[in-house]
C-alpha positions in Angstrom: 60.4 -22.6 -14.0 63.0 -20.5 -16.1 62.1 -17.7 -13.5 63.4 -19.7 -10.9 66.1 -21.1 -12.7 67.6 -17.4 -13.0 67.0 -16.2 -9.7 69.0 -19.2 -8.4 72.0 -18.3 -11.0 71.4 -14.9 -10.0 71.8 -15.8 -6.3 75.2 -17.8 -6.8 76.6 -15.7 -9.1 75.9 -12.9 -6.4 77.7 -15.2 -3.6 80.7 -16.2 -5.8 81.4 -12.2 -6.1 81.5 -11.6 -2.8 83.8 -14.4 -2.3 86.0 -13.8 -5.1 86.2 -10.1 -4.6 84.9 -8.4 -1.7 86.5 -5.2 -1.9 84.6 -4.6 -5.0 81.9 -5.9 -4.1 81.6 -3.6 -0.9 82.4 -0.6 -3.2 79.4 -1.6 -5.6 77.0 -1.6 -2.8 79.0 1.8 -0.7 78.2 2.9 -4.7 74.5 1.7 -4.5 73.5 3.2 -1.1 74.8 6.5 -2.3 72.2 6.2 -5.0 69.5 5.3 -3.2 70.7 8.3 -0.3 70.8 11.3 -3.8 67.4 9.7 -4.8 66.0 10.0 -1.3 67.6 13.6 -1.3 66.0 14.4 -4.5 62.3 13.4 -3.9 62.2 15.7 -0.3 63.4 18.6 -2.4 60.6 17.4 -5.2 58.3 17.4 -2.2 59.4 20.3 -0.3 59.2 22.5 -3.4 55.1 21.6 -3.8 
């Protein structure tokens, strides 16, 4: 239940953001998708090296 209850605050809190400031939110996710892309980067050098 208290699992749930968090994912739901999670969730709004998530969708008030966006609302409230999207220009920050679209730079923390423009910041996110450059992680994932050096992370992706990294593991086919890691696999390119073996």
């Amino acid at each position: 239940m208290l699992r749930k209850v968090i994912a739901w605050a999670l969730v709004i809190f998530i969708v008030y953001y966006l609302a409230t400031d999207p220009s920050g939110a679209a730079h923390a996710l423009q910041s996110a998708f450059n992680g994932l892309k050096s992370a992706g980067h990294s593991m086919s050098r890691f696999v390119n090296k073996l």
